[in-house]
C-alpha positions, 0 to 999 in steps of 0.5 A: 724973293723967297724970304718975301715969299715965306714971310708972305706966307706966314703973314697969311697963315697968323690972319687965317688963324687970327679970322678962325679965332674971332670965328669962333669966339663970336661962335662961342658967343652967339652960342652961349646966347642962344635962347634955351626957354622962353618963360612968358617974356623972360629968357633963358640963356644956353649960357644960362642953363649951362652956368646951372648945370655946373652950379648942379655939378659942383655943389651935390658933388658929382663929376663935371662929366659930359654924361652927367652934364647931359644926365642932369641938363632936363633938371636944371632947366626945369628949375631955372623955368620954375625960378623965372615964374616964381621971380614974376610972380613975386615981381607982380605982387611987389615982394622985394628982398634985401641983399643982407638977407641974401648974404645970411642965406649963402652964409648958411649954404656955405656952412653946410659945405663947412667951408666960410664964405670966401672959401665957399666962393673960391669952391664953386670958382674952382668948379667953373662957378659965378658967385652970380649963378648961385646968388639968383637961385638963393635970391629966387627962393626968398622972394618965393618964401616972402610971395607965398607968405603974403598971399596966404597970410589972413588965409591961413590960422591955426587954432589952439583946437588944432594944437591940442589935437596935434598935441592929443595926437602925439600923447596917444602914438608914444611907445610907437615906432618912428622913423628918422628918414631922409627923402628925395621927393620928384614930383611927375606933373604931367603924364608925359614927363614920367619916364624924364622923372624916373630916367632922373630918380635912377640916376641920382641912385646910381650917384649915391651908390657910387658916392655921391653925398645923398643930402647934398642931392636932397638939397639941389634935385628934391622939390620936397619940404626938407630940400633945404636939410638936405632932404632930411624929415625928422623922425616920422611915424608910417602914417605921416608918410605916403601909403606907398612909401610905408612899407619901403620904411619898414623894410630898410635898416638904418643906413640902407636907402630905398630904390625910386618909389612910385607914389601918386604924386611921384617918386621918392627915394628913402634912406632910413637914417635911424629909428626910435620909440616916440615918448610923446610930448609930456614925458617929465610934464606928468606927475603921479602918485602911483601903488604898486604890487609885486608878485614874486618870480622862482629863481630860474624862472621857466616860460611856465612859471613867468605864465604862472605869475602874470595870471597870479598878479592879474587875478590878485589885482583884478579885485583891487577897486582902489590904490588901498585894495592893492595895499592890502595885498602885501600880507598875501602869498607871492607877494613881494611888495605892495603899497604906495610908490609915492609922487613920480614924474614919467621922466623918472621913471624907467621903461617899461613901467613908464610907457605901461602908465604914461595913458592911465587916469586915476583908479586905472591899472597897468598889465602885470609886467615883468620886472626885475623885481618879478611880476609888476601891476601899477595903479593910478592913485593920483595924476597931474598934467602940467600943461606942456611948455609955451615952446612947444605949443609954438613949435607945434604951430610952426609945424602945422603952419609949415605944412600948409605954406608948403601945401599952398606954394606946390598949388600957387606953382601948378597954377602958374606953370599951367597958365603960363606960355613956356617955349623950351627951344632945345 
């Protein structure tokens, strides 16, 4: 009687348990389902959201801890929502993309994290990770590329005039700074969100601060053009970057990264990687026939006497109209050297004789500079300007064409997150 009892008892607890079970997963389930946005008439999933915050976890490297689930949730639900109205629109335009072309982007992301496909696949596997969840984003953001590409084509035309002055452009900032900077752009569309935008901006410095890798960031959180080189622009000058970002630039040293900087369109977080003198875009392009005259410096020359001989070779060269003026300097006191260089190019040349001529027309000279030969002036006697290579005319206007795509999807986007009906359930 008793065994029957304890067996009757047994029986009940493994039915409970068993019922507790079903529970909680059909639980988990309906969980897991629960709408998290509505986007016109497209749903996201909790389990939706969540697969994003784990892919968000995985590949920028960060902790797969509760606080930064809830830290970095807004996010990426954010861009789930921006992906769900990019696909409809793309849907509506007729814009389809092949799986071959998504196969080369993962490839490309899995280079980046040097790891092979399969090994990249096994990564984000052993970070709770579908190969799915990262295949839809990539998927979205072709078809983006390719819907933005063809409503903008016939609109958008670069002309030769705009190369040239592009090309003018770089040719008069050479022997500026330029700044090779890394950035994390979070763009604040709507007033209300700005604290959510800067509450972001802060944790993401904490999380490099703390080690996380700031390209691997770039590439999942900046809205910026450089997202996909990991946040990374090239080497800029000031004058290409917002006005409030500037100053930040010239504070940092190389290596340093800025704190979250306000600007009219959000906030950027700067990491300087490194800094240059630009040469400008003809350097080896430009041939020269050049004159030179030296004036000589004393041994141990104090600061009185560098002064001295500037003023000398000024003086002497002021009255040199033409390349064979200044060769007829050579018989004169002081004077090192003068007469005829022969044909350079600027490649040739070292600095900073070469940044001292790289703008002189024919019959112009240079300041006297110092040298190791004593005090320099260079004269002009003949200039050619190869015309600058097809490839770089082509880069140019990839650049200028870039820059406007970019332009257009940010506005295409606004106008698609202002008209569209968006119910955010939690």
């Amino acid at each position: 009687m008793e065994r029957a009892f304890a067996a009757s008892l047994v029986l009940f607890v493994l039915i409970v348990c068993a019922v507790a079970a079903v529970s909680v997963r059909q639980s988990w389930a309906q969980d897991s389902l629960r709408i998290a946005a509505v986007v016109n008439d497209d749903v996201i999933t909790l389990q939706d959201l969540e697969s994003r915050v784990s892919l968000l976890l995985a590949t920028s490297n960060l902790e797969r801890t509760a606080e930064n689930r809830r830290r970095f949730r807004g996010h990426a639900l954010r861009s789930l929502v921006d992906e769900q109205l990019k696909m409809q629109e793309a849907e509506r335009l007729g814009v389809r993309i092949e799986r071959a072309e998504v196969d080369r982007a993962l490839s490309q992301i899995a280079s980046q994290f040097r790891l092979p496909p399969s090994q990249f696949a096994q990564f984000l596997e052993q970070n709770s990770v579908s190969m799915n969840t990262l295949r839809d984003q990539v998927e979205a953001e072709l078809l983006w590329v390719k819907a933005v590409s063809g409503q903008m084509r016939g609109k958008i035309t670069i002309t030769d005039d705009e190369v040239a002055s592009r090309l003018d452009q770089m040719s008069r900032e050479a022997g500026t700074p330029e700044y090779r900077v890394a950035e994390i752009f979070l763009p604040v569309q709507d007033s209300e969100k700005e604290p959510e935008v800067r509450n972001l901006a802060d944790g993401l410095v904490q999380q490099i601060l703390s080690g996380a890798s700031f390209p691997a960031l770039a590439r999942n959180f900046s809205q910026g053009a450089s997202a996909a080189n990991g946040g990374d622009l090239g080497y800029v000058r000031l004058e290409q970057l917002p006005t409030e970002v500037q100053d930040v630039v010239t504070g940092l040293s190389p290596g340093q990264m800025s704190p979250p900087v306000r600007s009219t369109d959000g906030y950027h977080i700067i990491a300087l990687i490194n800094m240059r003198v630009a040469q400008g875009p003809q350097v080896g392009a430009i041939q020269m026939t050049l004159s030179q005259l030296i004036v000589a410096l004393p041994p141990n020359p104090t600061p009185q006497d560098v002064d001295d001989s500037l003023a000398r070779a000024r003086n002497m060269a002021a009255n040199a109209a033409t390349c064979g003026d200044l060769d007829a300097l050579a018989g004169e006191d002081d004077v090192v050297t003068a007469g005829s260089v022969g044909s350079v190019t600027l490649a040739q040349m070292e600095e900073p004789l070469r940044g001292a001529v790289r703008s002189l027309t024919v019959g112009q000279k240079s300041a006297p500079i110092r040298t190791a030969e004593g005090v320099t002036v260079l004269m002009v006697c003949d200039r050619r300007d190869d015309s600058v290579d097809a490839d770089l005319h082509e880069s140019i206007r990839k650049t200028l064409l870039n820059e406007r795509l970019t332009a257009a999807a940010r506005r295409i986007l606004r106008d698609l997150q202002r008209e569209a009906f968006i119910d955010v359930r939690i």
